[in-house]
MARTITI-483550 format. One record per residue: x, y, z of N, C-alpha, C in turn. Coordinates in steps of 0.001 Angstrom, whole numbers, plus 500000, padded with zeros to 6 digits. Atoms other than C-alpha are relative to their C-alpha. Example, Ala and Ser with C-alpha at 12.3 -4.5 7.8 and 13.67 -1.06 7.14 Angstrom:
2
500890498810500000512300495500507800500900501200500000;499180498810499940513670498940507140499230501090500730;
//
This chain:
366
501117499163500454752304513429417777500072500247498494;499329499848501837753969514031414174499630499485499557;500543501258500656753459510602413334498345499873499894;501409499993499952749763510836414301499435500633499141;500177498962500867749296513716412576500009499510498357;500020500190501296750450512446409383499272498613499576;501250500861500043748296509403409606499005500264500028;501450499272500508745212511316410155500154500464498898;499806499124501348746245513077406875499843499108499005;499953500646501158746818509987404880498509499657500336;500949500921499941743749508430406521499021501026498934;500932499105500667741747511742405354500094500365498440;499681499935501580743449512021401894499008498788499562;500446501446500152741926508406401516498808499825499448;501306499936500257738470509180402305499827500927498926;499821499041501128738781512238400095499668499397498594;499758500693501670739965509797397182498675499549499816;501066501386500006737098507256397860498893500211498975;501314499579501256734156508993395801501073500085498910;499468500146501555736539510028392760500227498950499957;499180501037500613737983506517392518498395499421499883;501698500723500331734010505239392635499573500369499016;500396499494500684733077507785390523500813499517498413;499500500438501362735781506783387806500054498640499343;500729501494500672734361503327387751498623499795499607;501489499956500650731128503972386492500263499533498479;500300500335501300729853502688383375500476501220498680;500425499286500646730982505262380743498536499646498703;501656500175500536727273503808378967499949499559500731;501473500985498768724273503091381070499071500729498949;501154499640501220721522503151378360498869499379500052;501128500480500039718376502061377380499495499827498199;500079500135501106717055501118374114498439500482500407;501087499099499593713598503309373759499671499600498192;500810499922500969712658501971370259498638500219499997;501354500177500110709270501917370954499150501065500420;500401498882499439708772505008372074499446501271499505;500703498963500672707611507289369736498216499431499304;501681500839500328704694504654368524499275500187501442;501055500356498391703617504104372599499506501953499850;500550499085499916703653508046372723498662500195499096;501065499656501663701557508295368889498565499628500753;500878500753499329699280506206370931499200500179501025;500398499697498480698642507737374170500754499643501193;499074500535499417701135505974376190501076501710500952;499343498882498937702839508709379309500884499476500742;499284500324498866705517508408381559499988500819501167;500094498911498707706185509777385168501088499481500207;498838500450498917709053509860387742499377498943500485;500308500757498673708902507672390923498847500576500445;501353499491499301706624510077392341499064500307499621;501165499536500538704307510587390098499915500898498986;499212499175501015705512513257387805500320499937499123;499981500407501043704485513340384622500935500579499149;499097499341500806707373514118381985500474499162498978;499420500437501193709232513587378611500891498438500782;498870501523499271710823509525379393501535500361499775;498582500463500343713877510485377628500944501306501228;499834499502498931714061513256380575500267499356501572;499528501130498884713332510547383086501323499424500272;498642500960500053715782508268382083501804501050499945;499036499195499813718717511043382074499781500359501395;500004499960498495717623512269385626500277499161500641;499552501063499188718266509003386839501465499288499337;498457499671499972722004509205385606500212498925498370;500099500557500813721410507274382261500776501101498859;499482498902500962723618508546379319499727499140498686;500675500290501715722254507176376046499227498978500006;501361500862500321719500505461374304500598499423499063;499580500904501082719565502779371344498404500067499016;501228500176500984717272503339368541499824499074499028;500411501386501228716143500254365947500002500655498817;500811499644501371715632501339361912500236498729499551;500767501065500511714077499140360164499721500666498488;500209499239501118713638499979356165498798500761499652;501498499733501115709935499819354991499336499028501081;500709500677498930708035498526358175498566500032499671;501513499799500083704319498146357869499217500851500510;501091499093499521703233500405360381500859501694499887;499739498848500520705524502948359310500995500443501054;499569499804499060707464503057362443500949499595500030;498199500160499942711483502911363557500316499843498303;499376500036501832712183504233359964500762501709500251;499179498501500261714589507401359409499127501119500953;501184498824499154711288509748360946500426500041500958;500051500379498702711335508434363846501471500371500914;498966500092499043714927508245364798500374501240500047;499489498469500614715508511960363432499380500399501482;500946499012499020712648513360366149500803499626501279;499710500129498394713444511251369216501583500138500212;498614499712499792717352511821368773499873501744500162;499744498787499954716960515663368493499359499966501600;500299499621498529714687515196372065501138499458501000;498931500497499187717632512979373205501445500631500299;498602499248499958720565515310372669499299501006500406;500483498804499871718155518347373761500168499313501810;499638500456498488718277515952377472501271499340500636;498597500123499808721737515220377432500399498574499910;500145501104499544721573511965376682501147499305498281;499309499987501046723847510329373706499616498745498902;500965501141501041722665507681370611500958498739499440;499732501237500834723170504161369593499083499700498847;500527500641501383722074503587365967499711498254499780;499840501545500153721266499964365890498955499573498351;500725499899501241720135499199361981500081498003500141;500229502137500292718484495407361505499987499767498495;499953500261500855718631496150357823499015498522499005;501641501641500112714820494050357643499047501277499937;500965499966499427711529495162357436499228499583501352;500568500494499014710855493913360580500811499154501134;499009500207499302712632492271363394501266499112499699;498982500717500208715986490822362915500374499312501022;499378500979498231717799487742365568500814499028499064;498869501292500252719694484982365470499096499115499001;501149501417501090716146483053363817499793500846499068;500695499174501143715349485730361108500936501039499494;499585498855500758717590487993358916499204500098498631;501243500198501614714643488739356279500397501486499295;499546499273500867715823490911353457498417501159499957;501448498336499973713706494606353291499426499234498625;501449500018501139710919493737350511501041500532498776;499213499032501224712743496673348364501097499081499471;498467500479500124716100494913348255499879498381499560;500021501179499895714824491579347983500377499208498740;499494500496501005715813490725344334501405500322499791;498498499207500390718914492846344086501266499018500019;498388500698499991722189491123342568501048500510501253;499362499439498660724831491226345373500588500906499597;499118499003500616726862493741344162498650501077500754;501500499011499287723341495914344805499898500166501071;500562500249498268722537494673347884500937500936500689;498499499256498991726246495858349196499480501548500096;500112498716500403725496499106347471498928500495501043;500915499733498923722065499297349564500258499855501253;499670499918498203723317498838353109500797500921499756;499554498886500074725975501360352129499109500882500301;500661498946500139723193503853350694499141500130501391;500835500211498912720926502965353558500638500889501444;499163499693499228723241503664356117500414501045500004;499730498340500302724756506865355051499154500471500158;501607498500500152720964508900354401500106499457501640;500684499624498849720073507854358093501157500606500885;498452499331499054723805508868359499500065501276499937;499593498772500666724071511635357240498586500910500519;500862499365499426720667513055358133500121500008501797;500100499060498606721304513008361810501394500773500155;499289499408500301724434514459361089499611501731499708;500189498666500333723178517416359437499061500500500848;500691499129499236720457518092362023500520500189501181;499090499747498413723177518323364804500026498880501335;500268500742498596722344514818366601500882499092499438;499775501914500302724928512166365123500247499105501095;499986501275499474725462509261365929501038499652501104;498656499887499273727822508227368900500288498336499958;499782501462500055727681504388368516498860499303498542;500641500300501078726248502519365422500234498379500093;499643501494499683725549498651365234499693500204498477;500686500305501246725555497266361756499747498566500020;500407500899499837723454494593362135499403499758501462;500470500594498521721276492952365159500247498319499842;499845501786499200722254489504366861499953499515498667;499434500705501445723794488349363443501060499196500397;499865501142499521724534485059365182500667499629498324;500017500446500939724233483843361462500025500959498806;499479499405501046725229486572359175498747500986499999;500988499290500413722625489125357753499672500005499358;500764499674501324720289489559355013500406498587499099;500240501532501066719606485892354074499886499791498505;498926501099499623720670483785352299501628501004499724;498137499714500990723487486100350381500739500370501155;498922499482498863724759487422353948499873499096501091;499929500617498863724661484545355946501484499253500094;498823500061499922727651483441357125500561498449499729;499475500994500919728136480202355478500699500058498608;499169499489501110729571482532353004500690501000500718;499228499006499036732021484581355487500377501136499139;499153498980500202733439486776352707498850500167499028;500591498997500092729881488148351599499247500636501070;499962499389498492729120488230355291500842501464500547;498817498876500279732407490703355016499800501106499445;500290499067501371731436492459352238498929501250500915;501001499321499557727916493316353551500315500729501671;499359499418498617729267494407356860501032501177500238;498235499126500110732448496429355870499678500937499206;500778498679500875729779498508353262499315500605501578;500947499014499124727980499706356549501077500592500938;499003499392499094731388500060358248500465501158499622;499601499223501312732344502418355234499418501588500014;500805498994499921729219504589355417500050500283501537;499835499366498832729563505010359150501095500786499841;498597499688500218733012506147358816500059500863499022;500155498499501237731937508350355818499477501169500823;500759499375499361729760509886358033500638501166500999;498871499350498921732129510422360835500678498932500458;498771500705499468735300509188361930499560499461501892;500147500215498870734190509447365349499109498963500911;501597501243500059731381507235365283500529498694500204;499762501089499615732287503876366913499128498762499344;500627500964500258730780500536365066500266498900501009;499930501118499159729606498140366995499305498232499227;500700501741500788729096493813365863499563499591501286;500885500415499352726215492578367844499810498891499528;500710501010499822725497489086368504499097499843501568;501088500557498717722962487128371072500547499475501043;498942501109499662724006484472373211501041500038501166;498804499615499325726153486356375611500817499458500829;499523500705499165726897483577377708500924498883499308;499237500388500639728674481554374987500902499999499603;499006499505500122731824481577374745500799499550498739;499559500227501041732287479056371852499140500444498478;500619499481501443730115480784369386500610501588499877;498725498394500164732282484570370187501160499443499240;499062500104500587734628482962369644500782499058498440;500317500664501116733940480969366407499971501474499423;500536498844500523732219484310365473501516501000499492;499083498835500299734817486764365779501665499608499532;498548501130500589738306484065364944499318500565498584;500464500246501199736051484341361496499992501108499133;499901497769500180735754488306361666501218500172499687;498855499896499910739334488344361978500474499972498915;499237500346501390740647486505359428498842500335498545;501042499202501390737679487987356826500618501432499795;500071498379500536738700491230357363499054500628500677;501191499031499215735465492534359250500601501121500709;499924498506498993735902496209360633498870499999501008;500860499489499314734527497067363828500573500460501238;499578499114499321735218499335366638499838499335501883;500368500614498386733086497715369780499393498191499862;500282501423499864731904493908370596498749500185500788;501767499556498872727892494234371782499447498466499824;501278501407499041726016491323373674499180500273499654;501055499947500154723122490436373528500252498912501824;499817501586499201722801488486377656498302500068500679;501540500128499345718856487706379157500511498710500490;499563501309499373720069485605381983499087498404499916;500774501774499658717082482831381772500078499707498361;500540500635501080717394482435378294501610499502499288;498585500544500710721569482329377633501191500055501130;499228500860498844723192480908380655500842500711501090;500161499941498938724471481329383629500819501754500646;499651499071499877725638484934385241501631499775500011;497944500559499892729474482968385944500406499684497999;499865499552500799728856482472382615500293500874499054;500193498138500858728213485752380849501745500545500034;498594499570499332731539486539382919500921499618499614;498401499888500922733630484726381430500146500271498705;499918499372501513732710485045378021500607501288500085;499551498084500018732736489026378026501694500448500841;498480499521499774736227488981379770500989499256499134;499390500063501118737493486759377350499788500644498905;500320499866501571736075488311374131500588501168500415;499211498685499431737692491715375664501065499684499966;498102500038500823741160490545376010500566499317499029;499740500733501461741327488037373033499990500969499262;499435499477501160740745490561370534499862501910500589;499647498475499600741506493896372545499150500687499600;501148499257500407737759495424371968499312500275501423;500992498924498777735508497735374345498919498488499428;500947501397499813732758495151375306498948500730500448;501371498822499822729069496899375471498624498072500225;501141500180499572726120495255377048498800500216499317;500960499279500764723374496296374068498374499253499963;501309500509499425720651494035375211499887499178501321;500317500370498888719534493123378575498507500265500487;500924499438499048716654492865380827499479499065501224;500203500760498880714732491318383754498224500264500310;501235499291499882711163491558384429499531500405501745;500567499520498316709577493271388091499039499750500458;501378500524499347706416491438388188499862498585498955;500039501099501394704897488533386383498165499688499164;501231499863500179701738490209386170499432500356498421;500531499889501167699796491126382828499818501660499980;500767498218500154698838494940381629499634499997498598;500643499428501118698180494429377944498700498692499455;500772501345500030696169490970377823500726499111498642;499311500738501047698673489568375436501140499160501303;499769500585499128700808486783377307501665500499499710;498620499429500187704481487638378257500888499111499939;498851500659500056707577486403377574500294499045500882;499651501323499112708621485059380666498924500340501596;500806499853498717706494484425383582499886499547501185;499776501021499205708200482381385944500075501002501463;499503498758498464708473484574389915501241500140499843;498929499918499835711988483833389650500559499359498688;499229500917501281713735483441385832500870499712500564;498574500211500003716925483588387157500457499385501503;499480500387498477718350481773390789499946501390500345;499465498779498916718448484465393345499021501052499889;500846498538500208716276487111391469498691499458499823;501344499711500470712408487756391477499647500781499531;500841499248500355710334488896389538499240500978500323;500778499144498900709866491960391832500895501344499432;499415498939500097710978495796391459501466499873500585;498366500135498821714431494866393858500404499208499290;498996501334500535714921491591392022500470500652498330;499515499600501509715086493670388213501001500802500510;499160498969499830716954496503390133501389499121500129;498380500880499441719547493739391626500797499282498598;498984500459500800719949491951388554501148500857498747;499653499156500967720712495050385955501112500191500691;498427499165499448723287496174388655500817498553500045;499846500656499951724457492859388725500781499594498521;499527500832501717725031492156384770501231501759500004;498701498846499806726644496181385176501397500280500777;498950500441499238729047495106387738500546499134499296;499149501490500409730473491940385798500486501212498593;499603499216501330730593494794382570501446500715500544;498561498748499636732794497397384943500985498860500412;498530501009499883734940494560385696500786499457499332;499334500847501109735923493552382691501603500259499584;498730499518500351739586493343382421500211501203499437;499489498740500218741744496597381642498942500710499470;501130498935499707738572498769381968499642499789498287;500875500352501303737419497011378634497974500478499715;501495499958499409733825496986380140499412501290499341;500610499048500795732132499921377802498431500247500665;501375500254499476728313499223379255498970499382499629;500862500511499834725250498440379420498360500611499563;501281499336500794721488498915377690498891498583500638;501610500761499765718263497828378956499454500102498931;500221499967500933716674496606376268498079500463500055;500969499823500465712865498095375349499527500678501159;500148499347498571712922500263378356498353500521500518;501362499735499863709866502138377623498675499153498951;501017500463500740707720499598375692498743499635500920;500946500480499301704828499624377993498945499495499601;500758500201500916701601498549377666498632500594499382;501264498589500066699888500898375651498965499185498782;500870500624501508696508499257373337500808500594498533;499317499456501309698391499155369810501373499624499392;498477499870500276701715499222370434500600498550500307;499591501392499889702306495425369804501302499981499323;499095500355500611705164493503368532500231499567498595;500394500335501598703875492673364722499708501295499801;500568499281500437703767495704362864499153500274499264;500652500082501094701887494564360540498320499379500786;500965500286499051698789493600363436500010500935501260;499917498528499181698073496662365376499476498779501465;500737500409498917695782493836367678501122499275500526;498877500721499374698935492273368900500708500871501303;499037499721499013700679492715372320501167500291499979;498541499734500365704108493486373418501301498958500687;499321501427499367705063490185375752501421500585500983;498876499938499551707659492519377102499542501352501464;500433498732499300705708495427379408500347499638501703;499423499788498164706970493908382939501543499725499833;497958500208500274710867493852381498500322501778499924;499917499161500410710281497545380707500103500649501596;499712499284498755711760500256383320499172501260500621;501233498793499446708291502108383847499115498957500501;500989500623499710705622500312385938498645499808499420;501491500079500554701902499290384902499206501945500842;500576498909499700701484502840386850500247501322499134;498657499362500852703987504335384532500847500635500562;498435499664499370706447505059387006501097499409499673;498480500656500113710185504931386876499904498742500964;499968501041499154710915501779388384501710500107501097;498899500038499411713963501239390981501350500018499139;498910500286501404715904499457387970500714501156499417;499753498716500788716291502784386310500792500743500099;498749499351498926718642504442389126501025498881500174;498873500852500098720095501211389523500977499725498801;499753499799501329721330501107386042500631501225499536;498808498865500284722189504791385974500809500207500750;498561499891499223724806504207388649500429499297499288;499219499959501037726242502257386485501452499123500829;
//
């Protein structure tokens, strides 16, 4: 009977454990990148729950267990939008919903990638020596201002999907040690800012394992500072999910860095809502998944599972990328052409009804 006894005990200690040990494998990030979100609002653009329930998104997306957003700046944009303003307002609503901030600076007028690092207008003559000086200065005023209004920063990218260096030609990386330079001035001003503030180096590609590792062998021996290692993975466009997997568990224990997820997505239909044509429109981009509310929910938890696995709890998380860019008349992808679409409104985690979508919960489990 003794013996029994103390077997029911372990068995029940067990179950006991089972939620905390679940619970301490969660994503510490499950995010969303919400650049677009203060233009869709400017605009008319609303969100709701599931049920209908109209409320603040950056409320949504925290109710459904999401702990930070990723905001874009951009210098001198055309329509005036993802510039210092912007990130100031929707970070004070984001720390007012408990939610925590990724700074992601493209150091462009306009979008930055692996095909385009286009120098801000302002900056565009400046001897290098200058230039350095300007991603410094740059960097600091938007740190330092959310700093002083009580929202800093908790993650900071310097640079987007700088595949090929930044701020053409002088920061492309056919010159690694002004690639260095310009990189290690924004590491500088983060770090002026606050110590606490994690930098993160973002490339694309996430399924590549010989361009990480070209990339960051290069970081190494330059000298590059940086704190985290951020993806970029969109399964139909950079290979295969066994893929992704191994990359991100190698680039984690090769150079002993937290490994973040900072762009992802999947779309839940392959229908239209702004009459501009979308990105991808196939039923099924990816084997296995459709283009359905279950097939975006399956794959996000899917790319978040291969993150929490990542050797010695490297795995940092995961960001849906353009969460709320729905499709509101206006709020296109050219800032400089208000009549332009957004090619991305069935990747986004609010429906053509503007409901939360499934994805959203799936994602904030994490």
């Amino acid at each position: 009977m003794r013996r029994l006894l103390v077997a029911l005990l372990c068995l029940a200690t067990l179950a006991a454990a089972a939620p905390a040990a679940q619970a301490e494998r969660r994503l510490p990030v499950r995010g969303a990148d919400v650049s677009s979100l203060a233009k869709s609002e400017a605009l008319g653009g609303v969100y709701r729950h599931a049920d209908g329930r109209r409320d603040d998104a950056l409320r949504i997306l925290a109710e459904a267990g999401l702990t930070h957003i990723r905001l874009k700046v951009w210098v001198d944009p055309a329509d005036g939008y993802n510039t210092k303003t912007q990130v100031l307002a929707v970070a004070k609503r984001a720390k007012k919903a408990g939610l925590r901030l990724l700074v992601d600076f493209h150091y462009s007028d306009t979008w930055a990638d692996p095909g385009k690092q286009f120098k801000p207008a302002a900056w565009a003559s400046l001897p290098f020596d200058e230039l350095v000086r300007a991603v410094y200065a740059h960097t600091f005023d938007v740190l330092d201002a959310l700093r002083r209004q009580g929202t800093p920063a908790d993650l900071v990218q310097v640079g987007n999907e700088i595949n090929g260096g930044l701020l053409w030609p002088d920061g492309s990386n056919q010159n690694w040690a002004n690639t260095a330079r310009l990189l290690n001035a924004g590491y500088d001003a983060v770090k002026d800012v606050s110590r606490r503030t994690d930098v993160v180096l973002h490339l694309a590609n996430g399924g590549d394992n010989g361009l990480y590792r070209w990339w960051f062998d290069n970081a190494a021996a330059h000298g590059i500072r940086h704190d985290v290692i951020g993806l970029s993975y969109y399964p139909y466009w950079h290979g295969t999910l066994e893929a992704f997997q191994a990359n991100i568990d190698d680039v984690a224990t090769r150079y002993r860095k937290p490994v973040a997820v900072v762009e992802t997505g999947y779309p839940f239909t392959t229908a239209d809502d702004d009459g501009w044509e979308n990105l991808i429109l196939s039923p099924e981009p990816y084997p296995g998944y459709q283009a359905t509310p279950a097939g975006q929910a399956a794959l996000l938890s899917k790319v978040s599972d291969i993150v929490r696995n990542v050797p010695d709890r490297l795995g940092l998380g995961v960001f849906a990328w353009e969460a709320t860019w729905t499709g509101v008349p206006g709020n296109g992808w050219d800032p400089a052409d208000p009549s332009t679409g957004n090619a991305w409104e069935n990747q986004a985690l609010f429906g053509f009804d503007d409901r939360a979508l499934p994805a959203m919960r799936a994602l904030g489990r994490g």
